[in-house]
C-alpha positions as CSV (number, residue, x, y, z in Angstrom):
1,X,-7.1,-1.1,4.4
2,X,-4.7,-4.3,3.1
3,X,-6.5,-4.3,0.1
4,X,-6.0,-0.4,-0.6
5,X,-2.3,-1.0,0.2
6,X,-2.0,-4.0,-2.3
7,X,-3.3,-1.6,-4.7
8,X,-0.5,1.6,-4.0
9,X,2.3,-0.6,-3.5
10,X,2.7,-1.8,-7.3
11,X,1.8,1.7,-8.5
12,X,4.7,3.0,-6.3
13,X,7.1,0.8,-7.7
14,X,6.1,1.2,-10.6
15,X,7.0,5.2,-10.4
16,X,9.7,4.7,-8.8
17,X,11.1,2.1,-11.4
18,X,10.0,4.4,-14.5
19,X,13.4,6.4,-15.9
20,X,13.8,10.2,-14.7
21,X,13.4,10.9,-18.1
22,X,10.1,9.7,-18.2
23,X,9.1,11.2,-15.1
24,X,10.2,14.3,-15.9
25,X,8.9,14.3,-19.4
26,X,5.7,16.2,-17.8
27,X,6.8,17.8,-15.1
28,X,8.0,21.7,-14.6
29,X,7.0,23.0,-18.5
30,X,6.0,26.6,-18.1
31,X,3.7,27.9,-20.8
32,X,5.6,30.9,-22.1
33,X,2.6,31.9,-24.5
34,X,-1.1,31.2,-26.4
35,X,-2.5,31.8,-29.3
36,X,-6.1,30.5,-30.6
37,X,-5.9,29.3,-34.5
38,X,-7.5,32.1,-37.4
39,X,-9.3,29.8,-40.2
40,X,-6.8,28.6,-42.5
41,X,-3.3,29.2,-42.9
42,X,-1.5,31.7,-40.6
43,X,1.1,33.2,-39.2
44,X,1.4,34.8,-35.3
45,X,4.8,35.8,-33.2
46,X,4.5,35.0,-29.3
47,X,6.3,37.8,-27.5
48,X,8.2,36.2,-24.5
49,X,7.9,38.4,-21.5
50,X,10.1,38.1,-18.6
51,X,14.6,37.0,-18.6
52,X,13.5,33.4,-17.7
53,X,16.5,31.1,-19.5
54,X,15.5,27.8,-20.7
55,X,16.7,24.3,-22.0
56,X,13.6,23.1,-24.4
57,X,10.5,24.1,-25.6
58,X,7.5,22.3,-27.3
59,X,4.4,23.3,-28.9
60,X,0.7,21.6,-27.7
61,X,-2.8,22.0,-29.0
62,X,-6.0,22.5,-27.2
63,X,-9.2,22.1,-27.9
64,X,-8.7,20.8,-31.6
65,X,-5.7,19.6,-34.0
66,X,-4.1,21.9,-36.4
67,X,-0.9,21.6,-38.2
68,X,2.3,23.2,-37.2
69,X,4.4,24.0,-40.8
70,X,6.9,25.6,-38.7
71,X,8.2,27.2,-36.0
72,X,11.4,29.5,-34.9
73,X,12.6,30.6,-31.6
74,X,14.3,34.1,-31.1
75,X,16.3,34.6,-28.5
76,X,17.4,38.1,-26.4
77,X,20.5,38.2,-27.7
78,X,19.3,38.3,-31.1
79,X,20.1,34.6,-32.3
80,X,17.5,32.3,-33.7
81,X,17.0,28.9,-33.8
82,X,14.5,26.5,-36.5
83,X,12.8,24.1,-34.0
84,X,10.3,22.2,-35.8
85,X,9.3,20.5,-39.0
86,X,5.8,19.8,-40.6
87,X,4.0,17.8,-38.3
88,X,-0.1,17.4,-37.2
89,X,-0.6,18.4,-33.2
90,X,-3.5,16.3,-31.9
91,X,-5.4,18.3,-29.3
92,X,-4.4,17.5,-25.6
93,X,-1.4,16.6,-26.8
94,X,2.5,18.1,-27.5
95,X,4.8,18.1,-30.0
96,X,8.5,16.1,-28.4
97,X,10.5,18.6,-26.3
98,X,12.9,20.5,-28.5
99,X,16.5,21.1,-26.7
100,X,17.6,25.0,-27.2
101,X,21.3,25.0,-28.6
102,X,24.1,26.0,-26.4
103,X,23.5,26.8,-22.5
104,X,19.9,27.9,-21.4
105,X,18.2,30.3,-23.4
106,X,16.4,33.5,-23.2
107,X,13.8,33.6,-25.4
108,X,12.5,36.7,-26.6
109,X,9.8,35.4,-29.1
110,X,8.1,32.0,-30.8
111,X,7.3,32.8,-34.3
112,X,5.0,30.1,-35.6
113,X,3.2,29.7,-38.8
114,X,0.3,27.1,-39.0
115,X,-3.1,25.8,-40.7
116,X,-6.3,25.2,-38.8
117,X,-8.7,22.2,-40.2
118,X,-11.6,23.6,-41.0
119,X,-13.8,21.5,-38.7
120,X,-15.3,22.4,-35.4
121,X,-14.5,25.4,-33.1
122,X,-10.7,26.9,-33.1
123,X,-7.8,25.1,-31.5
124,X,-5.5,27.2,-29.5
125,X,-2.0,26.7,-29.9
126,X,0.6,27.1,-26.6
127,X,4.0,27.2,-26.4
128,X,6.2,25.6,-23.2
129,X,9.4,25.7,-21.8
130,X,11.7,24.5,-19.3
């Protein structure tokens, strides 16, 4: 028992010493939408269902890695924001949490365009918020 508590002590500390933003960095994403990855280079628009407002999205790849050439968030109100640049998504992982302009946003839709590698099965790609 005092050697299982010698063990959760540091680790607590350690949590409780890390900064919120790191803390929070995986906690209370939503996944707003999924696609999985067509051979090649394509194009798909993730319809947003729901009046959910939030403060930042990101985009994360399962399975495999593919590479996001963009990405554009449209919002309810008809307003549209460029969120990403070119950049390879390794799967298990997520692309940095984007912040929305203005107050928290509505989003109607995630328009993404993307190329699969042409190895192995298909990655899916899915779309957070917060």
């Amino acid at each position: 028992m005092i050697r299982n508590t010698a063990l959760i002590i540091p680790i607590l500390a350690a949590a409780l010493a890390m900064p919120a933003t790191a803390q929070q960095r995986y906690r209370n994403w939503q996944t707003i939408g999924e696609r999985t990855i067509a051979f090649g280079v394509d194009r798909d628009t993730i319809a947003v269902r729901g009046d959910r407002r939030h403060a930042q999205v990101r985009i994360c790849a399962l399975r495999r890695d593919f590479k996001l050439l963009d990405a554009d968030v449209k919002f309810a109100n008809g307003g549209e924001q460029d969120i990403s640049e070119s950049r390879t998504i390794r799967a298990g992982s997520c692309s940095g949490p984007v912040d929305l302009r203005g107050q928290r946003r509505d989003i109607a839709a995630v328009k993404l365009f993307y190329s699969r590698f042409n190895r192995g099965g298909a990655p899916i790609v899915r779309v957070q918020a917060r």
